[in-house]
C-alpha atoms as one frame of an Amber mdcrd trajectory, in Angstrom:
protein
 126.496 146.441  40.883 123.253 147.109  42.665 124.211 150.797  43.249 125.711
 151.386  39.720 122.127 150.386  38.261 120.286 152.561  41.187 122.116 155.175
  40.135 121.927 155.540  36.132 118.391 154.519  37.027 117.853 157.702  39.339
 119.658 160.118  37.427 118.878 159.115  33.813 115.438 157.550  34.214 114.076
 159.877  36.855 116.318 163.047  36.229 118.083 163.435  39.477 121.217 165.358
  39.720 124.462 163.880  40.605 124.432 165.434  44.005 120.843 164.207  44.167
 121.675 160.640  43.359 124.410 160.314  46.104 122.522 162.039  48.944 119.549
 159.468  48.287 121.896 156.560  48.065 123.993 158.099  50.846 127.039 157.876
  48.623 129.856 160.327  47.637 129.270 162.284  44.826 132.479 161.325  43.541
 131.323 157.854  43.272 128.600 158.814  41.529 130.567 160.470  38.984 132.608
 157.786  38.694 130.199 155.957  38.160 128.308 157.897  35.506 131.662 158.441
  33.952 132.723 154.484  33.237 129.470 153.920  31.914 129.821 156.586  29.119
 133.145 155.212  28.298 131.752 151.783  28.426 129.185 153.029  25.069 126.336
 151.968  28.040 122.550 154.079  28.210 119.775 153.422  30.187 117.927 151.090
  30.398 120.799 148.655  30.162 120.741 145.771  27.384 119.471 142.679  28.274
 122.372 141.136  28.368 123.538 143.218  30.788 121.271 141.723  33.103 123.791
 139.572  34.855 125.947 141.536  37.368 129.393 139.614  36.346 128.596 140.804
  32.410 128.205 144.502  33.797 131.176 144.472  36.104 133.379 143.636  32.965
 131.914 145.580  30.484 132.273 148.359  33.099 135.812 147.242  34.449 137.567
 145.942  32.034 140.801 143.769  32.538 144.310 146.397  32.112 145.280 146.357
  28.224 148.812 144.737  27.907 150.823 147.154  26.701
């Protein structure tokens, strides 16, 4: 969870670009994407809610448990 808040911190907060973001966190920029992506589905901006402040709250708002259909 550290690196999902690193990154919506460096690219929204500071204004890096995706490819930006991964080369200073020496990830893929895939993962960054990814990242980026589930967190716009997820309805989340930055800074994060409060509540969000626990890492096992952001992990399932961000992964959510399969629907059961």
């Amino acid at each position: 969870m550290r690196h999902i808040r690193e990154v919506l911190r460096l690219h929204y907060s500071v204004g890096m670009s995706q490819r930006a973001v991964a080369r200073s966190l020496g990830l893929a920029q895939g993962t960054v994407s990814k990242y980026l992506n589930r967190t716009r589905r997820a309805g989340l901006t930055w800074p994060l809610p409060p509540e969000l402040d626990d890492d096992v709250r952001l992990e399932n708002r961000l992964y959510p448990p399969p629907s059961d259909r």
